[in-house]
N, C-alpha and C positions, 0 to 999 in steps of 0.2 A: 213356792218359788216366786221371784221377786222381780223384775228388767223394766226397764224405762225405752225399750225401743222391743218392736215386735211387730213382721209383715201384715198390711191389712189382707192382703189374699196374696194366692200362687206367686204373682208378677213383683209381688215389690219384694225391692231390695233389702231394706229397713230391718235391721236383725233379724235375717235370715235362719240363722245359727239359732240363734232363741227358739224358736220353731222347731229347728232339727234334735235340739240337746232333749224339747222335753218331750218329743216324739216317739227318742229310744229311752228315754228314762220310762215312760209308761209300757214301753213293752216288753221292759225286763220283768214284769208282771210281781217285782216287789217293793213298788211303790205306789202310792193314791197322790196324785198331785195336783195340787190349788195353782192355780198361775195367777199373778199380779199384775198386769201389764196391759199395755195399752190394744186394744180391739183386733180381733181378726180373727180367722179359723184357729179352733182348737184339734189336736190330733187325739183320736183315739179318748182314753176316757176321762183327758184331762179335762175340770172345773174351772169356772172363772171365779178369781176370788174377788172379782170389783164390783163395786157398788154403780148403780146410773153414772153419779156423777165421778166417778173415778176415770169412766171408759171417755166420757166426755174430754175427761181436763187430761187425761193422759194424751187421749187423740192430737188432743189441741198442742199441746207438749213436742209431737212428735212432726205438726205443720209446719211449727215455728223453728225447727231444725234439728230438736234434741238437746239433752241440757247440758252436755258437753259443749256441743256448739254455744251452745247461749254463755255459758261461764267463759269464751274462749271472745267472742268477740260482744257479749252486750252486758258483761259482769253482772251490774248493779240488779236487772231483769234475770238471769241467771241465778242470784242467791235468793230472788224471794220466787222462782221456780224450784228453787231446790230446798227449800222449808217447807213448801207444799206436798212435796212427793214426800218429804219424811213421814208430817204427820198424816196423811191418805194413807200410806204405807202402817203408820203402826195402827190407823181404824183399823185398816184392814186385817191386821196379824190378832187385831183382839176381837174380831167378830168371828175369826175363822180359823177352826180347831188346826193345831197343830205340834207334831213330834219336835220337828226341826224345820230349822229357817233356812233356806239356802235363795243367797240375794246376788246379780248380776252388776257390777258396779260395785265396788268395795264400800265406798260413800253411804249405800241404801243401808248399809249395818249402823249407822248413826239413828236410823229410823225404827229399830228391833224396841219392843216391849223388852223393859227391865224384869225379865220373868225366869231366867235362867236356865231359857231354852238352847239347843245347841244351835250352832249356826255356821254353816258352810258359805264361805264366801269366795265366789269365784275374783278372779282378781285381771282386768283388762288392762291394756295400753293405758287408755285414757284417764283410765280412774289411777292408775301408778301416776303417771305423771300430776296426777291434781296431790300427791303428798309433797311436793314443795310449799303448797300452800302454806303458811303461817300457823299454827293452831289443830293442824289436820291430822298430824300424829299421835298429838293428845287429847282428840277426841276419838279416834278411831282406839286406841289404848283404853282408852274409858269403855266404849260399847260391848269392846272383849273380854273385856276383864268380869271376870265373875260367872261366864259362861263357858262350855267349852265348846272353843273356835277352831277352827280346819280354814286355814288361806289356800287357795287353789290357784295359783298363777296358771296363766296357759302356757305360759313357757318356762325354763328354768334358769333363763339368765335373770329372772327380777327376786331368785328366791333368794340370793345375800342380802338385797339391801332387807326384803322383807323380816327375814331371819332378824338383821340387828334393830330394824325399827318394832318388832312383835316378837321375837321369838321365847318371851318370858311368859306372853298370855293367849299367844297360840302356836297350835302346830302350822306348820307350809308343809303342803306336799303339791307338787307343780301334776298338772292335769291337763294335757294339751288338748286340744277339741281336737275332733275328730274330722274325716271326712266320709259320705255317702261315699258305698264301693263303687259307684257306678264313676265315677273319677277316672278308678284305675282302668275300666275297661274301655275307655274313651279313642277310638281309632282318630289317626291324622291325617291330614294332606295338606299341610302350606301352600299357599296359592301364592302365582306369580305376578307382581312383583310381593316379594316379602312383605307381609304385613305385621307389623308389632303392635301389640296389644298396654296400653296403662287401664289399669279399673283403678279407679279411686276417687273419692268426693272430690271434687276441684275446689282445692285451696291453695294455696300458697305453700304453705309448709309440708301438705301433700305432695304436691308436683316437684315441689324441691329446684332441682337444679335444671330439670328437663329444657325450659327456654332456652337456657344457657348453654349448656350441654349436645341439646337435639337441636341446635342451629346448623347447617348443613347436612348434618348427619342422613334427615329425612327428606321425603319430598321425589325428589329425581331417581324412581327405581327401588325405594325401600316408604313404604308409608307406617303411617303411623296412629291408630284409634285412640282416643279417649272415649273411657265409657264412664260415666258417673254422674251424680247431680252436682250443678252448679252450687254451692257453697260460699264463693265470693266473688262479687265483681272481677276476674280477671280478663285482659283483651288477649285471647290465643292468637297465636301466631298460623298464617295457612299452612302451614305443613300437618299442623295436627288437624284430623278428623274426629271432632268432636260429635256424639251419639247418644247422647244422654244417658239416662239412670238406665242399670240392665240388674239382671237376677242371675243366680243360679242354671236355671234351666236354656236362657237366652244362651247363656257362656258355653253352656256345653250342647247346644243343638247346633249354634251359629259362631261364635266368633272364636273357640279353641280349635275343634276341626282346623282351620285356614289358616291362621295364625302360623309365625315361625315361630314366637316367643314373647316373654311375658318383661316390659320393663317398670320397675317403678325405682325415684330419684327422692322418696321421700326423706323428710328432716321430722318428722311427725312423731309423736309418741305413742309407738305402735307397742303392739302385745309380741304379738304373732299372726300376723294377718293372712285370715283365712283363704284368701282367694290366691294368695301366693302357692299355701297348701295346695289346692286344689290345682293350678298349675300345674306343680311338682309333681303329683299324684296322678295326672294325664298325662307325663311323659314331658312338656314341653318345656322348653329351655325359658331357662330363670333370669334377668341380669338385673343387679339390685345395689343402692345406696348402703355406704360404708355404718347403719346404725347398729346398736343390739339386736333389734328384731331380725334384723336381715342376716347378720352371721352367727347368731345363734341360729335358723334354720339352714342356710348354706354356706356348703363346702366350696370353697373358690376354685374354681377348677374340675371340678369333681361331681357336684351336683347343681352348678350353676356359677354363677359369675358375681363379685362385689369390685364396683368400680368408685375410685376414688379423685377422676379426675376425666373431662372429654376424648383424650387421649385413649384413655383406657374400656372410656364405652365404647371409642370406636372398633379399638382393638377386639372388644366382647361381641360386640356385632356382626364383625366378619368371622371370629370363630363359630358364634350359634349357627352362626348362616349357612356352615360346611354339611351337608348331610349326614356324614360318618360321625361329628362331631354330634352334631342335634342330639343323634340318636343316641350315643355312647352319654351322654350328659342325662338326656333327659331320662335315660332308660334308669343309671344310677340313681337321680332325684326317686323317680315315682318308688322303685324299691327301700329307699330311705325313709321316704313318708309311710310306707306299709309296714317298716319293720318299728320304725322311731315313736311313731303317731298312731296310727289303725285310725279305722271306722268309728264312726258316732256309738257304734254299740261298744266298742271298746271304752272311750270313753264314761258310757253310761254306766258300764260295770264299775269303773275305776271310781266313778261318782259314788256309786251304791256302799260302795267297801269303804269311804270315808265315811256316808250315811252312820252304816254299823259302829265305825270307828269311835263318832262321836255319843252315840246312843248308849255304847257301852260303857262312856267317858272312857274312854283310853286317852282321850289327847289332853294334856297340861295344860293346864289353864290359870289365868289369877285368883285372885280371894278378893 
């Protein structure tokens, strides 16, 4: 298994997920798996497949913001980071035995030995949106072809365009991540004044409309957290309470408990983002930007709130706000993620059963 971002210990944020996916893949006890990726704790009886200087340049990869980040705002640094990870990537896949390739980042299958091994590609936000790139669909076409490929979207609103840009030289089958159950059993108490929760890297196309939008809104009687690492130069406005980078375990020991609700305004090129899951799956009220990611997981009205204008977050504001309301919303959300989504081990089953899929070659492929 393959990822370009992965926590150095417990506390960091930094693909978290990466963490949890290979966690319960090792203890559905029928897999042996090689991890690729940059330094930290291994779970259970996963192996490091990198070399000294791998852990090093990957570390380093991950100071400098991650290579999304770097293709997003330092391009030219960005493409000769991302020729490095290819070729590290296939030392790596040819010094170290392997069934099948499964790589985090659609882009890292550019990096796959031409060996016609099978290769499950999970497929994120990020790496979807780098296929407008120029070139990107006919190489990613190229690395497919000849193998048999599994596209794993985490979500199922990216499986059309996938289907028309791949669906000749691989299979899609969408595979949402999961979340830890300890999610669901997460008790509340909103503290007063209302506190509202954004997690996200601080960027611009992150934060989205919130300035605009959260101008009066906050402040006098309802506040408002950001939790995340700073990402770009922006000057916040005082109403937000900015808290830097958090985790998993932060969110759910400290700031879900008290919390009314969870808002994010992004314009970003999301998957499915998993901390909104995890929201959901605690029960707590959702209110979220009109993108794909966001109404592919919620139901307006139903399991959370999509707002298309200030008017209408304010509106979303004073509904979450209601108790009868919170509870009837959030209690829908967390059972939608339980029946829709499941746990990391659901997941790692749904993973396994492609595993088999492609082993057996069932899935179509080019010549």
């Amino acid at each position: 298994m393959a990822a370009t971002s992965y926590p150095s210990d417990p506390s960091d944020w930094k693909g978290r997920f990466i963490h949890d996916l290979a966690a319960r893949l090792d203890t559905t006890g029928r897999v042996q798996l090689d991890l690729w990726a940059p330094p930290g704790d291994l779970p259970g009886m996963v192996n490091s497949a990198n070399s000294p200087g791998d852990t090093r340049w990957l570390r380093s990869l991950l100071d400098n913001g991650g290579i999304a980040h770097l293709l997003r705002r330092r391009p030219v640094a960005g493409l000769l980071r991302a020729r490095g990870i290819l070729a590290r990537l296939r030392a790596a896949c040819g010094r170290t035995p392997a069934d099948i390739y499964h790589v985090h980042w659609m882009q890292l299958a550019l990096g796959l030995p031409r060996d016609g091994k099978p290769a499950y590609v999970s497929v994120l936000g990020s790496d979807f949106g780098l296929l407008r790139l120029p070139g990107m669909t006919s190489l990613l076409r190229h690395a497919f072809r000849g193998r048999p490929t599994l596209l794993a979207p985490n979500t199922g609103w990216m499986s059309t365009e996938l289907q028309a840009r791949f669906g000749d030289v691989a299979r899609i089958v969408p595979n949402p991540f999961g979340v830890d159950p300890a999610w669901f059993e997460l008790q509340r108490a909103p503290s007063v004044p209302n506190k509202w929760l954004v997690v996200s890297r601080i960027t611009r196309n992150k934060l989205g409309d919130l300035f605009d939008w959260g101008a009066g809104l906050f402040g006098n009687g309802r506040d408002l957290v950001l939790l995340g690492p700073m990402q770009e130069t922006l000057a916040l406005p005082p109403w937000i309470e900015a808290k830097g980078a958090t985790n998993p375990a932060e969110l759910r020991g400290q700031w879900f408990p008290q919390a009314a609700g969870m808002l994010t305004l992004s314009r970003h090129d999301e998957g499915r983002p998993q901390v909104l899951i995890e929201a959901m799956a605690a029960g707590m009220p959702v209110i979220a930007s009109r993108i794909a990611a966001h109404t592919d997981l919620i139901r307006h009205g139903e399991t959370g709130w999509i707002v298309d204008s200030q008017k209408e977050l304010c509106e979303a504001l004073l509904q979450a706000e209601d108790e009868e309301t919170a509870a009837r919303i959030g209690g829908a959300a967390r059972e939608w993620v339980r029946e829709r989504i499941g746990t990391w081990e659901d997941w790692a089953r749904r993973c396994v059963d492609g595993y088999e899929m492609l082993l057996e070659r069932a899935v179509p492929h080019g010549t």
